[in-house]
N, C-alpha and C positions, 0 to 999 in steps of 0.2 A: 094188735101186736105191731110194734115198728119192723117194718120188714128192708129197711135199710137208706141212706143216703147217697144221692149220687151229683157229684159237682164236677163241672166241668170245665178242663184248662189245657192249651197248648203249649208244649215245650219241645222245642228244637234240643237234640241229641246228639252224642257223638260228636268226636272229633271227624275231622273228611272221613267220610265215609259210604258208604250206603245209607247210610241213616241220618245224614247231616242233613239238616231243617224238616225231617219229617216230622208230623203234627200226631202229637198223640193226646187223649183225655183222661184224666187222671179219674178214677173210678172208686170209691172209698164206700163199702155194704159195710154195716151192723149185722150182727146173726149172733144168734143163741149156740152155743158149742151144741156141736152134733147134728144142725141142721145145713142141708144142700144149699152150694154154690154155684151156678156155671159161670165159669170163669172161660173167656176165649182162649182157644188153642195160640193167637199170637202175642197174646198182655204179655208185658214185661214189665220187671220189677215187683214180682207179686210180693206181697209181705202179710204176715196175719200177725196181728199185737192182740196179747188176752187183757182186756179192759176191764173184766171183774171175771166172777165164777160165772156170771149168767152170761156176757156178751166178752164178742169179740170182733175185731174189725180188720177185714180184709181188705187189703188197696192196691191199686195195678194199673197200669198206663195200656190205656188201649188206643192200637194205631187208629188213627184217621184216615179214610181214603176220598179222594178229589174225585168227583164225578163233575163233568163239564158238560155240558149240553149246549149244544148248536141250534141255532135259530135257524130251521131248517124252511120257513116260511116260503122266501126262493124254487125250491125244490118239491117236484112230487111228490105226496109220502103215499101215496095208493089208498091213504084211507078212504073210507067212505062216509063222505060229509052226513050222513044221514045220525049219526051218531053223534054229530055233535053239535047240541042246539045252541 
């Protein structure tokens, strides 16, 4: 059973705003009518098109979030090197 496709793309939004060049990924499942979703509580743009009687295609921009991580090397971290060979 195909249980869906997922591709993925960045699109800056909005005029100024709070949302102006936030990064979101375009999200596009196949499903059979009547079978479960989860769809995030923040996707926007959701849409469902009925592509026959069997299938349907649900699509929705799900935000991106930036995690940055610091090269903390410089700095103590308390670990304990024994854990890490």
């Amino acid at each position: 059973m195909h249980t869906g496709d997922r591709s993925g793309a960045t699109t800056p939004v909005g005029p100024r705003g709070s949302n102006w060049g936030r990064q979101y990924r375009l999200v596009s499942e196949l499903r059979r009518p009547g079978e479960r979703l989860s769809i995030p509580d923040r996707a926007e743009n959701v849409s469902v098109d009925v592509l026959s009687t069997q299938m349907v295609r649900v699509t929705y921009l799900s935000p991106l979030y930036e995690v940055s991580f610091e090269d903390d090397a410089e700095e103590d971290s308390g670990a304990d090197p024994r854990y890490f060979g």
